[in-house]
C-alpha positions as CSV (number, residue, x, y, z in Angstrom):
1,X,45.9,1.9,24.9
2,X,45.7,5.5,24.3
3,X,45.4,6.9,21.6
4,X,46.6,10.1,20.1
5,X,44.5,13.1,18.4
6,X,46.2,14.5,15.7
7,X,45.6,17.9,14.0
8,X,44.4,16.2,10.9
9,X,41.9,14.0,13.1
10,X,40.7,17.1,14.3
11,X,40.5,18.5,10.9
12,X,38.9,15.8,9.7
13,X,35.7,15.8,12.0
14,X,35.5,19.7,11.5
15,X,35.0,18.9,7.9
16,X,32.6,16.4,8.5
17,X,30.9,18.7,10.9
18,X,30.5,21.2,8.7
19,X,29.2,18.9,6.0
20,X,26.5,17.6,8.1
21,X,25.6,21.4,8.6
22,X,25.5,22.9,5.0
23,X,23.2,19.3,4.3
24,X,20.7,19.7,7.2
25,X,20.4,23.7,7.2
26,X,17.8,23.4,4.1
27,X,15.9,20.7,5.9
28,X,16.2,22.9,9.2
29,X,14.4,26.0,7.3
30,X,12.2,24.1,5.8
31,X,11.2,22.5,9.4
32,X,11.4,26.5,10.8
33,X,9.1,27.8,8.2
34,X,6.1,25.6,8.5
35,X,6.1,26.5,12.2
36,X,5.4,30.2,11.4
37,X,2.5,32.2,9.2
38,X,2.4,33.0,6.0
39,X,3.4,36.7,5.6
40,X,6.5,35.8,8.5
41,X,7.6,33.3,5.6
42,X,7.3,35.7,3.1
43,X,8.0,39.5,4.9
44,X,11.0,37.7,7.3
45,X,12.2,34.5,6.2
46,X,12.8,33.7,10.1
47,X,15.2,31.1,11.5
48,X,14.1,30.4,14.6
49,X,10.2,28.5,15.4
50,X,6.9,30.2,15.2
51,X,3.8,29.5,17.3
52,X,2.0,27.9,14.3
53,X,3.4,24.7,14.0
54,X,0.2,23.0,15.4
55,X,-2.3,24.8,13.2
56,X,0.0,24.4,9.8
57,X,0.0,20.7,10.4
58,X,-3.6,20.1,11.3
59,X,-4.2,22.3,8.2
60,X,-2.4,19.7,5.7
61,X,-3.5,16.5,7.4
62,X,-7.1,17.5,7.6
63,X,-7.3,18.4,3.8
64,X,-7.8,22.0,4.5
65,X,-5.2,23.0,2.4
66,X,-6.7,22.1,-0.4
67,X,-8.0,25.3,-0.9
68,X,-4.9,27.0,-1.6
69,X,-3.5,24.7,-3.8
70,X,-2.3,21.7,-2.2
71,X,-4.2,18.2,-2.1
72,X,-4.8,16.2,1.6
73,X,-1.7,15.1,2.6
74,X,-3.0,12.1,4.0
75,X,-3.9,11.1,0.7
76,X,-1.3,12.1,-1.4
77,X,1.0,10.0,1.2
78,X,-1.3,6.9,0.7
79,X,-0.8,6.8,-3.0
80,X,3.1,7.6,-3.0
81,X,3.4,4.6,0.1
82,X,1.3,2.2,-2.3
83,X,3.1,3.4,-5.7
84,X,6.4,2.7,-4.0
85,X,6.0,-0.3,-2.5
86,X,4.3,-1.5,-5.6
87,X,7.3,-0.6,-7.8
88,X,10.2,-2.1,-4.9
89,X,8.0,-5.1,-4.8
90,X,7.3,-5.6,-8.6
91,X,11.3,-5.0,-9.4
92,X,12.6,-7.2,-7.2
93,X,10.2,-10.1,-7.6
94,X,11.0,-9.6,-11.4
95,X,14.7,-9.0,-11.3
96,X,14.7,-11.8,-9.0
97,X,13.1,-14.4,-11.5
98,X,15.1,-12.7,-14.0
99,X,18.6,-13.3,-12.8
100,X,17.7,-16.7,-11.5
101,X,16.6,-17.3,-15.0
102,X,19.6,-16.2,-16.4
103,X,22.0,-17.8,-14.4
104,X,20.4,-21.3,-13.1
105,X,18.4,-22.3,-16.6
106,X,19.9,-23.6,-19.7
107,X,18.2,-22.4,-22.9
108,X,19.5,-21.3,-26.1
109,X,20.4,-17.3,-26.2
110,X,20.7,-17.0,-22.6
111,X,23.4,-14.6,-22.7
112,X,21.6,-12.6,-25.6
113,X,18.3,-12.2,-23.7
114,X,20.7,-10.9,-20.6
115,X,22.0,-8.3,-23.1
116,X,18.9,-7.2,-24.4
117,X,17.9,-6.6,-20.5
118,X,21.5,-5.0,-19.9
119,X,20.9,-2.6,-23.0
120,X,17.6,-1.2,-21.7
121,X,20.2,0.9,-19.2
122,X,20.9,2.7,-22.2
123,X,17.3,4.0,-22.6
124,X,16.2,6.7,-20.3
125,X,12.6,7.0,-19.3
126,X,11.8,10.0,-21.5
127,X,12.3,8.2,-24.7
128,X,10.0,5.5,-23.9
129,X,7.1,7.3,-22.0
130,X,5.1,7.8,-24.8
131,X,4.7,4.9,-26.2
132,X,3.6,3.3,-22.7
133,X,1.7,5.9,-22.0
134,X,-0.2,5.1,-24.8
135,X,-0.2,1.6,-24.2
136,X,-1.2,2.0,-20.4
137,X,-3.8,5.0,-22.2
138,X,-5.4,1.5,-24.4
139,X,-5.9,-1.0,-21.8
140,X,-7.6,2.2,-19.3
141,X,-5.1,2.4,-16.6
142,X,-5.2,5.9,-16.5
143,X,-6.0,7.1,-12.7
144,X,-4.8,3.7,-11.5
145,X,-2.5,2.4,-9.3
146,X,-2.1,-0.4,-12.0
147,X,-1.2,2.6,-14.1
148,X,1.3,3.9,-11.8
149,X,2.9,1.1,-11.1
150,X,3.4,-2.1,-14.0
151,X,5.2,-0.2,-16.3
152,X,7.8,0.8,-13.8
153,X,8.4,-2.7,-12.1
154,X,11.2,-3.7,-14.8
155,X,14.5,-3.1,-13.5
156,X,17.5,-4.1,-15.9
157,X,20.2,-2.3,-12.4
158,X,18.4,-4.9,-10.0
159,X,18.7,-7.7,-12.7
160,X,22.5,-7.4,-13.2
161,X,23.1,-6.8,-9.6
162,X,21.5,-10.2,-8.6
163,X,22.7,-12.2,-11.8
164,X,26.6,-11.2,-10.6
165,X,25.4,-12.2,-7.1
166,X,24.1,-15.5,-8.2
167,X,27.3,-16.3,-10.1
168,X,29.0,-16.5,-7.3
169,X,26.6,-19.2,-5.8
170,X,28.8,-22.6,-6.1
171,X,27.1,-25.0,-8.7
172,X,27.7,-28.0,-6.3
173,X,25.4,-26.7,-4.1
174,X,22.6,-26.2,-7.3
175,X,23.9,-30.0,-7.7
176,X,23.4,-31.5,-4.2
177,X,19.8,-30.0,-4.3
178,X,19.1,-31.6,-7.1
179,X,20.2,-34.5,-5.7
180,X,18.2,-34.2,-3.0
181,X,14.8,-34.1,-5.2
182,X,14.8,-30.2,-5.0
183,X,13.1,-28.7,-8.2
184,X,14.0,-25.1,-9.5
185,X,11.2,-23.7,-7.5
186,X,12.1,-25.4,-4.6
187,X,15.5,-24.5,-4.8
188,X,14.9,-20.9,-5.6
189,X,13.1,-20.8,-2.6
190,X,14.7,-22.5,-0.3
191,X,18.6,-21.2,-1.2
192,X,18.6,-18.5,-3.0
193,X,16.4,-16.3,-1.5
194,X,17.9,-17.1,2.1
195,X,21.0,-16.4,0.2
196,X,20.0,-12.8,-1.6
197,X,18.9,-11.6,1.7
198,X,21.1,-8.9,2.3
199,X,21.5,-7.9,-1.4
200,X,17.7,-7.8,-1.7
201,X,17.3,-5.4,1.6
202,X,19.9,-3.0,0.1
203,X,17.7,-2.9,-3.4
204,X,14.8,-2.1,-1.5
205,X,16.4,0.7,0.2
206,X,17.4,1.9,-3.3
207,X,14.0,0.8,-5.3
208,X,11.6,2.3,-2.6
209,X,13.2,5.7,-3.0
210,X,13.2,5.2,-6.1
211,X,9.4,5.2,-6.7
212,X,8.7,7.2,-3.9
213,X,10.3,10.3,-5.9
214,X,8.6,9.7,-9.5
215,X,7.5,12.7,-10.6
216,X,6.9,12.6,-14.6
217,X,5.3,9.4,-15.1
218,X,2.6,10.2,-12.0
219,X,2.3,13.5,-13.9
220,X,1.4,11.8,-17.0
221,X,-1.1,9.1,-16.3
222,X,-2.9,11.0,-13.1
223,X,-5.4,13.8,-13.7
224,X,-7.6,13.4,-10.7
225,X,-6.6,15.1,-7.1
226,X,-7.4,11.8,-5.5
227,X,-4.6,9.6,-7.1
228,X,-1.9,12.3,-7.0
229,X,1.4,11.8,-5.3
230,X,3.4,14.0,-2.7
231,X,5.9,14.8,-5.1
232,X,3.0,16.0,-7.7
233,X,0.9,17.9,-4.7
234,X,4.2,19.8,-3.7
235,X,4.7,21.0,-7.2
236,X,1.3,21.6,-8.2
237,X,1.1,23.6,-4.6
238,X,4.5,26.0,-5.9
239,X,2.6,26.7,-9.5
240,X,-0.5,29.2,-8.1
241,X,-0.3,31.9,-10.9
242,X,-3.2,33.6,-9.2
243,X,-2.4,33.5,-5.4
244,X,0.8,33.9,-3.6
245,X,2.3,29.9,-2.9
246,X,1.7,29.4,1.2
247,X,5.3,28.2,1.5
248,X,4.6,27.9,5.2
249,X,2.2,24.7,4.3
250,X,4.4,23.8,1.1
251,X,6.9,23.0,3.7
252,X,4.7,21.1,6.7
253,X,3.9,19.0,3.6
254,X,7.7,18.5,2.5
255,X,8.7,17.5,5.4
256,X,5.5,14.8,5.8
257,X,7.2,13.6,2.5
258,X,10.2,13.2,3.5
259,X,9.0,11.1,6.3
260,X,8.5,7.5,4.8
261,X,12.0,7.0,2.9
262,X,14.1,8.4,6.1
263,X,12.4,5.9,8.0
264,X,13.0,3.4,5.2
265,X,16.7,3.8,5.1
266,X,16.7,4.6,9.2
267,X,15.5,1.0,9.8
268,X,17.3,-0.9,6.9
269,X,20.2,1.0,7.3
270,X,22.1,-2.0,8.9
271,X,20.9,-4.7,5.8
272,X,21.5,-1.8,3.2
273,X,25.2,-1.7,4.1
274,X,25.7,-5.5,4.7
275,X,24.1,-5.8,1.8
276,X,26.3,-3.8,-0.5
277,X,29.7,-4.5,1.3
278,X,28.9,-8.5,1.7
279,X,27.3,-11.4,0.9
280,X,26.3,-14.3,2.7
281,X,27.5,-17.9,1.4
């Protein structure tokens, strides 16, 4: 069958087009000016590639930049890839217990507790940082990826998500493993987790980005080079009062950052939008 091209087909992909365009010429400039030297950054702003894409990137990797404001990259990348995974790990094993909880366990106030997880939405992180950072200050997690990541791995979003996920799970089949001398354990493991697979790759997409962007709370509890983040090295790098910012090594590190999530959501992208669209029961 053939099919026809209409006028607003074709206006339809020209929008999309350009879209894609206005999105990816940032990311192109940014990818254009760490090829190039300093003063061509600065003096020409060009938009085409330099000769110096080699030398920039050696320069950030090897820790070389330091000196002009901006911490090894190869470092700064560890600690965001272990704060992130810590947080998408922590958050979903909690929500996960969480909703299960909820949902699968009878105990008085059930629906309360769920509220009083629900309402924490309502809280941004701003008006409770100081009192964990003074908690996380008292038991000496400063400096820390313990610090960096426990008092993030709550995640009242991820809770709700699986509890209206799991309410969907037919009680007969909570029934016929109980019949079958399957304990709550047992049958968390061996149902619902089968079950939540999708749902849980589409969380991780969403909770790894997540923590891989934190900027204040890294801010808060890290003062030493060796534990900051990208996100804290790039803005650190912009803030030289003294010296002009090399924005040609600003941006060979941005674009190292930005790195680990598009992977993230290149390679999940599949599960991310099964997981969101369907679920499997």
């Amino acid at each position: 069958m053939v099919r026809n091209v209409t006028w607003r087909t074709w206006l339809m992909h020209a929008v999309l087009i350009f879209g894609t365009v206005i999105l990816a010429f940032p990311i192109y400039t940014a990818l254009v000016a760490s090829t190039h030297t300093v003063r061509a950054v600065i003096t020409e702003m060009p938009l085409w590639f330099g000769s110096q894409a080699w030398e920039n990137y050696i320069t950030v990797l090897s820790g070389g930049a330091s000196e002009v404001g901006i911490p090894p990259v190869g470092i700064m990348m560890f600690n965001s890839v272990v704060m992130a995974l810590g947080i998408t790990v922590g958050k979903l094993s909690v929500s996960l217990l969480a909703a299960y909880a909820v949902v699968f366990f009878r105990f008085p106030l059930r629906r309360v507790f769920f509220w009083m997880i629900f309402i924490t939405l309502m809280l941004p992180v701003e008006v409770r940082i100081m009192p964990t950072f003074e908690v996380v200050s008292d038991l000496g997690m400063l400096n820390s990826y313990s610090g960096l990541i426990l008092p993030l791995i709550a995640s009242a979003t991820a809770t709700f998500l699986f509890r209206q996920f799991y309410l969907t799970i037919p009680d007969e089949l909570f029934e016929a493993a109980r019949i079958d001398g399957a304990g709550p354990l047992r049958f968390f493991w061996d149902h619902i987790l089968p079950l939540s697979r999708t749902n849980m790759a589409a969380m991780f997409v969403i909770l790894f980005i997540y923590g891989w962007n934190q900027y204040l709370w890294p801010l808060l509890v890290t003062s030493d080079e060796s534990m900051y983040t990208v996100v804290m090295g790039l803005q650190r790098s912009t803030a030289m009062p003294d010296a002009i910012p090399h924005w040609n090594l600003i941006m060979s590190t941005a674009l190292l950052g930005l790195l680990p999530p598009v992977l993230v959501v290149v390679f999940m992208q599949r599960l991310f939008v099964k997981g969101l669209v369907e679920t499997e029961k």
